[in-house]
N, C-alpha and C positions, 0 to 999 in steps of 0.2 A: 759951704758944702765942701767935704773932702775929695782928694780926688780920688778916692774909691767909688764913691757915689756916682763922681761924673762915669767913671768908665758904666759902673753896673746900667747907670740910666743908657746911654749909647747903645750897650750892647742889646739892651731890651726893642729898643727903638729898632735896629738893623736888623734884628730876628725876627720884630714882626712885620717888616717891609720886603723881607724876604720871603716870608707864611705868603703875602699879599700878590708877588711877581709869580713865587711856585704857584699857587692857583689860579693867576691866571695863563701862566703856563700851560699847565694839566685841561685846563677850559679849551682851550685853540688847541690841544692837542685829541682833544676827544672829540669835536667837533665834526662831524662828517659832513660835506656838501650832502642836500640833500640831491635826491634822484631830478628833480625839477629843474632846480637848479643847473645841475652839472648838464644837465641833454641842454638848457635854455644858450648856457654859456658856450657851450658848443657848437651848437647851431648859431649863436650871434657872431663866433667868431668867424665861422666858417661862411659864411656871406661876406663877409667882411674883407676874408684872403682869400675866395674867391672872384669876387667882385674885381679887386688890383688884379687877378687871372686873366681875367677875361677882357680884361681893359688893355691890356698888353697884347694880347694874339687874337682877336674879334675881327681886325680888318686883314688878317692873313688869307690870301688867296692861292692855292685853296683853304677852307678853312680845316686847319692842323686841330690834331687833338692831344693835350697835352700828356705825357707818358709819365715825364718823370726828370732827372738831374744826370748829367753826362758826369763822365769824373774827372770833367774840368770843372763844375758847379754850375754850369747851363742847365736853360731849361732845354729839355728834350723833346719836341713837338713831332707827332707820328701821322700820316694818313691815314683814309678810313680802312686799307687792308691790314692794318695792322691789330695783332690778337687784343690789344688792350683800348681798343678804340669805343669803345661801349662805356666804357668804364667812368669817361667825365661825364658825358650825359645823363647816364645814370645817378650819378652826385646829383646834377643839378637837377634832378628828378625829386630824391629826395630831400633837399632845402626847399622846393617847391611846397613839397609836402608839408613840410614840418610850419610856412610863414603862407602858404597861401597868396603870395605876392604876382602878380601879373608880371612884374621885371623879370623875377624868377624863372617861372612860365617860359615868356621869350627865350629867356635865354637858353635853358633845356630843348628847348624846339628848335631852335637856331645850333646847335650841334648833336641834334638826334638826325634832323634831316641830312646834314653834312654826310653820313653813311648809310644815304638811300642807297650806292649802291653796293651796300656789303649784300645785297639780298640773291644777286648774283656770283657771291663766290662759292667755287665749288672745290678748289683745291685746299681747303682750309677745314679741319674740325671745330675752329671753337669761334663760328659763324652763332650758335646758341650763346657765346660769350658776347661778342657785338654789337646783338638787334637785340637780345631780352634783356639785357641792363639796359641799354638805350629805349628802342621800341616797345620793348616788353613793358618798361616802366611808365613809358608814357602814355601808351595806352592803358593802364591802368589809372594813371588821372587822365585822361582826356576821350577816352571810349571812341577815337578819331576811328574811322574806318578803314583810313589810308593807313594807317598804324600795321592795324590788322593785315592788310592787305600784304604790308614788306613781309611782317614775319611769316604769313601761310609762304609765300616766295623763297624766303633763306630757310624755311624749314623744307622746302622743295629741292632745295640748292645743298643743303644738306646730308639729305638721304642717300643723295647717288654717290656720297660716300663709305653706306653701307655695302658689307660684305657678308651676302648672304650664309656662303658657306664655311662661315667662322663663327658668324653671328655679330658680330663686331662693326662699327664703326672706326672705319680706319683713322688713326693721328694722321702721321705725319706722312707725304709722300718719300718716295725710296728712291727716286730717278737724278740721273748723276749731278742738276745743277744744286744739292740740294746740299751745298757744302755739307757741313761734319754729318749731318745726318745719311747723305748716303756714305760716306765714310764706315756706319760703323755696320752693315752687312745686312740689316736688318730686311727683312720683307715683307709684312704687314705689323706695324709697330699700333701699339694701343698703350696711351697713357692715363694714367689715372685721374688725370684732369679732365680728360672725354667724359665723366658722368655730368660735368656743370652745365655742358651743352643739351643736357637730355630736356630738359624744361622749355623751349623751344619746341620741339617736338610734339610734347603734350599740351602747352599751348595750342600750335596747329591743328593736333585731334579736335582739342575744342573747339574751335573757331569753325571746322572741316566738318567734323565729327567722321573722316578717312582714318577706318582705323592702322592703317601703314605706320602713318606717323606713330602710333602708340605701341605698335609691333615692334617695328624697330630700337624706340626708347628704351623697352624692356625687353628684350632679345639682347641689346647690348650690355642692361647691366646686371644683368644676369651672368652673361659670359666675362664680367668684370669682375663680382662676386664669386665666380667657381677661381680663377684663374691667378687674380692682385692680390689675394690678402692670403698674409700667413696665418696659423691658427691661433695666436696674440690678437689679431685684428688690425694688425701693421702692414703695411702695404708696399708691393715693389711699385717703379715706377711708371719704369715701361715693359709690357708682356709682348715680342713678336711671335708671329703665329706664322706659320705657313699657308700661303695664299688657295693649293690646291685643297691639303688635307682638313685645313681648320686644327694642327697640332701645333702645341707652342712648343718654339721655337727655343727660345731663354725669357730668362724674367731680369729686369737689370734696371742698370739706374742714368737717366742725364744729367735731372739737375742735385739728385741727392751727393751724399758723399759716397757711397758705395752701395754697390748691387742689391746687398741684405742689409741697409743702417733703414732708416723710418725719417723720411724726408719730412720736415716738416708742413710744409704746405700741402704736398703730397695729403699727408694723414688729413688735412683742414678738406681738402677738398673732398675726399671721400667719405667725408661725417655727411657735409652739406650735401652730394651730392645723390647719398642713399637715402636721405632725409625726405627731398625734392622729390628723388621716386617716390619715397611710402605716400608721400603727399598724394600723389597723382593715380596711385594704382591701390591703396590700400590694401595688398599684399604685403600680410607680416613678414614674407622674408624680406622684405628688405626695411620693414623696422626695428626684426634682429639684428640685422648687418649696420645699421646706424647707432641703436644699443651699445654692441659690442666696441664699434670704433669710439664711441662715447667713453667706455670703460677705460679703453686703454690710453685716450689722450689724460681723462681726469686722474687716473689712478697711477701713471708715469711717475718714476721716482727721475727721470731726467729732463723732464719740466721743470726749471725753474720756481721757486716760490712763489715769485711777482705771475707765473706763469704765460708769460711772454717768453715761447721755445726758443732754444737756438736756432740757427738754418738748418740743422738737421740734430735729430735727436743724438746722434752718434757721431757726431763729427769730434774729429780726435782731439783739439784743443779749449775741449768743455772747461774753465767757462770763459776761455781769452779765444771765446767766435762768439760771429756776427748775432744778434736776435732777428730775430723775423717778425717784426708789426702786421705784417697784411697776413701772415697764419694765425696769429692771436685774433684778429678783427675778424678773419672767416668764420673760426670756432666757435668766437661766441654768437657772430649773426645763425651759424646751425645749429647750435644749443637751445637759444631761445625758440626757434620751430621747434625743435625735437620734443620738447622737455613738455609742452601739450600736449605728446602723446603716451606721454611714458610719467602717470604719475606719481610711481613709488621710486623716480629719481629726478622730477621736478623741480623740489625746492635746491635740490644740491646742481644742479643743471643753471638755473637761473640766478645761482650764487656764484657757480664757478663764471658764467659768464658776466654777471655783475664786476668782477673781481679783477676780469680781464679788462670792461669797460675805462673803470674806475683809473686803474694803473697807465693804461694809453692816451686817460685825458689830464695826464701830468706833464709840469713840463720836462721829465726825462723823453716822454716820446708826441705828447702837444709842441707842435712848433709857435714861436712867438707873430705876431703878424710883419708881416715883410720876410720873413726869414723861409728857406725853404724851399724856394722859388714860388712860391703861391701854393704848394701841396700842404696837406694840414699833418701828418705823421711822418714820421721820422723814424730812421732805424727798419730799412724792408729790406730784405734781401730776393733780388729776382734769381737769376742762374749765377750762382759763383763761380761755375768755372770759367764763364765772360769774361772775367772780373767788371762791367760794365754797371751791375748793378748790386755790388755790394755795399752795403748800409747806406742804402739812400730811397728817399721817399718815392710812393711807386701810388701811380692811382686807382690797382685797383684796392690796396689799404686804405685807403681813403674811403673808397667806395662800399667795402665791405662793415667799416669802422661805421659811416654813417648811417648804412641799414641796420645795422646790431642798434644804436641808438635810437632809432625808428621804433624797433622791434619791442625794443625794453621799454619804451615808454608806452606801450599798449598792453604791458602782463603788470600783472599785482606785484 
C-alpha cells in the first residue's frame, strides 16, 4: 500500500472519531438536569452542609443563629434580636419538608425556640421577618399551638409600632443611640422591606380573627403603594413622613445606590410583599401593584441575562458590581406565587423563575460542601455601604432559595 493510501485511510479514521466526540459533545451539552433532579440534588446537598452547620454551633450558649461570613471569612453567628434570626430556622423548616426526617424536625425546633423571645420586641419592624419564617413555618408542619401562640404575641408586639396618623408602620426608630440612622434627620422613616412583615399580621387575624391586625396590614400597604413606587413600578427605599401631619417628608435611599436608582432587593421585596397582600386580602389592587413590579423586574433591560441583578439596578460600574443571590432567590420564590394568579403571564412567570432557579444551583453561585462556612449561596450583597456584607453568603438567600425550590416543585 502506498503511502497516499495510508494518509487517506488515517484521515478517514480521525474524521469519524471526531463525528463520534462532536456528538457526544452536542449530547452532554443539550442535556438539561431534569426538575427532579436539580431540587433532589439540592436538597441532598443542603442537609449535607447544613448538617457540618449545625454540628459546629448546636452547643453555643446561647444558641446563636447563623447570619452569614465576616470579611475576615468567619462565620458570623447573630442573637435572637437580630432582623435575620428567622431566617436559619426557616431553612430547616423547609428541608424538613422537603425529607420528612425527625432529625430534621429537631433540629428546626431547636432554633425556632431559640427566638421565643423575639415575640416581645417592640422596637423592631421586621419581628414578621423573625417568627413567620421561623414560627410561621413551623407551624405550618407542626400545627403546635405554642407556635400560634408566639406569633398572636410578636404580632401584638408589632402593631404598637403602628402610626395611625400616617397609616404606616414605622421601620426604623429615630432617637439619638440609633447611630447613622438618627444621623440622617429622618422622622418616621418606612422602608420598603416593612411589606415582608405584613404576613404575620394576617396570620394573627387568622388565628384572632381581631380584625386590627388585618387593618393595619393593609392600612400600611396601601400607604406603601400611594407613596414607594414610581410610575415604572420601581421603588424608593426609604419614604419619611412626618409624625404630626402624615406628609412625606422625602423619598430616598440606604441601602441602594442613590435616592432614584432601583435597589435591587428593594424591587424583590416589594413583588413578594404585594404578592402576600393580594394573598390575604384578595383586593386586586394590590395584584396590580405585584403585576406591575413583576413587569418591570422581567422586562429590565439592566437585568443581566443569567438574570441574577446586580446590587442595584443602577449602580455605576455595571458590570464590574457585586450580583445579589438573595434578590434573585426572593424573585423567583414571588413569582412562583404570583404567576397562579395571573394566567395570561404564568408560563413566562414560572420560566423566568425557573431560569433564575437553574443558574443559582450552579457552581458559579452553589457552593461546594465545606466551603462557604456552611451557607449554601454565594455572591449576596447585604448593605454595601457597611462594606461588611459585600459578596458574601447571607441566610436569608439561602432561605428564600430554598422556598422558591419548595414552590417549584409543586407547579407544573
Amino acid at each position: 500500500m502506498n503511502n497516499n493510501k495510508w494518509v487517506l485511510i488515517i484521515a478517514i479514521i480521525f474524521s469519524l472519531t471526531n463525528c463520534k466526540d462532536a456528538k457526544k459533545k452536542d449530547t452532554i451539552a443539550t442535556t438539561i438536569e431534569t426538575k427532579e433532579d436539580l431540587i433532589n440534588r439540592v436538597f441532598t446537598f443542603s442537609e449535607k452542609q447544613y448538617d457540618s452547620l449545625i454540628h459546629r454551633i448546636e452547643n453555643n450558649k446561647p444558641l446563636l443563629q447563623p447570619r452569614g461570613i465576616t470579611e475576615e471569612g468567619e462565620l458570623r453567628l447573630k442573637p435572637f434580636q437580630d432582623w435575620t434570626s428567622g431566617f436559619f430556622p426557616g431553612s430547616l423548616w423547609y428541608i424538613y419538608e422537603y425529607n420528612h426526617s425527625d432529625k430534621w424536625k429537631d433540629y428546626a425546633m431547636k432554633f425556632t425556640v431559640a427566638l421565643d423571645s423575639v415575640k416581645y420586641i417592640t422596637n423592631s419592624h421586621d419581628v414578621g421577618f423573625m417568627l413567620e419564617c421561623s414560627y410561621g413555618n413551623g407551624y405550618m408542619a407542626t400545627k403546635d399551638k405554642n407556635y400560634e401562640e408566639v406569633l398572636v404575641k410578636g404580632a401584638r408586639s408589632l402593631i404598637t409600632r403602628y402610626r395611625p396618623e400616617i397609616g404606616v408602620i414605622q421601620s426604623w426608630d429615630t432617637t439619638p443611640d440609633m447611630g447613622w440612622i438618627s444621623e440622617r434627620g429622618w422622622d418616621v422613616p418606612v422602608i420598603v422591606d416593612n411589606m415582608m412583615n405584613l404576613e404575620l399580621l394576617y396570620k394573627a387575624f387568622e388565628f384572632t380573627k381581631d380584625s386590627t391586625f388585618y387593618n393595619v396590614a393593609t392600612k400600611h400597604a396601601l400607604t406603601t403603594l400611594k407613596n414607594h413606587f414610581r410610575d415604572d413600578y420601581s421603588s424608593f427605599h426609604v419614604v419619611d413622613y412626618e409624625s404630626k401631619t402624615g406628609e412625606v417628608r422625602s423619598k430616598q435611599t440606604a441601602q441602594g445606590y442613590s435616592d432614584p436608582s432601583s435597589w435591587a432587593r428593594g424591587q424583590a421585596w416589594g413583588l413578594y410583599g404585594f404578592t402576600q397582600t393580594y394573598e390575604n386580602t384578595k383586593d386586586t389592587i394590590f395584584l396590580n401593584q405585584a403585576k406591575g413590579i413583576a413587569n418591570y423586574i422581567m422586562e429590565s433591560k439592566k437585568v443581566p441575562e443569567d438574570l441574577i441583578p446586580f446590587w442595584d439596578y443602577d449602580a455605576p460600574k455595571i458590570p464590574n458590581e457585586p450580583r445579589d443571590a438573595s434578590a434573585a432567590a426572593i424573585t423567583a420564590s414571588a413569582l412562583l406565587s404570583l404567576q397562579q394568579y395571573v394566567p395570561e403571564k404564568s408560563v413566562a412567570m414560572k420560566s423566568y423563575a425557573e431560569k433564575i432557579i437553574r443558574r443559582l444551583s450552579t457552581p458559579d453561585y452553589l457552593a461546594n460542601f465545606g466551603q462557604n462556612q456552611g451557607f449554601l449561596l454565594k455572591h449576596s450583597v447585604g448593605n454595601i455601604h457597611t462594606g461588611e456584607e459585600n459578596d458574601k453568603p447571607l441566610n436569608y438567600a439561602d432561605y428564600y432559595y430554598l422556598e422558591a425550590l419548595t414552590k417549584w416543585k409543586k407547579v407544573d
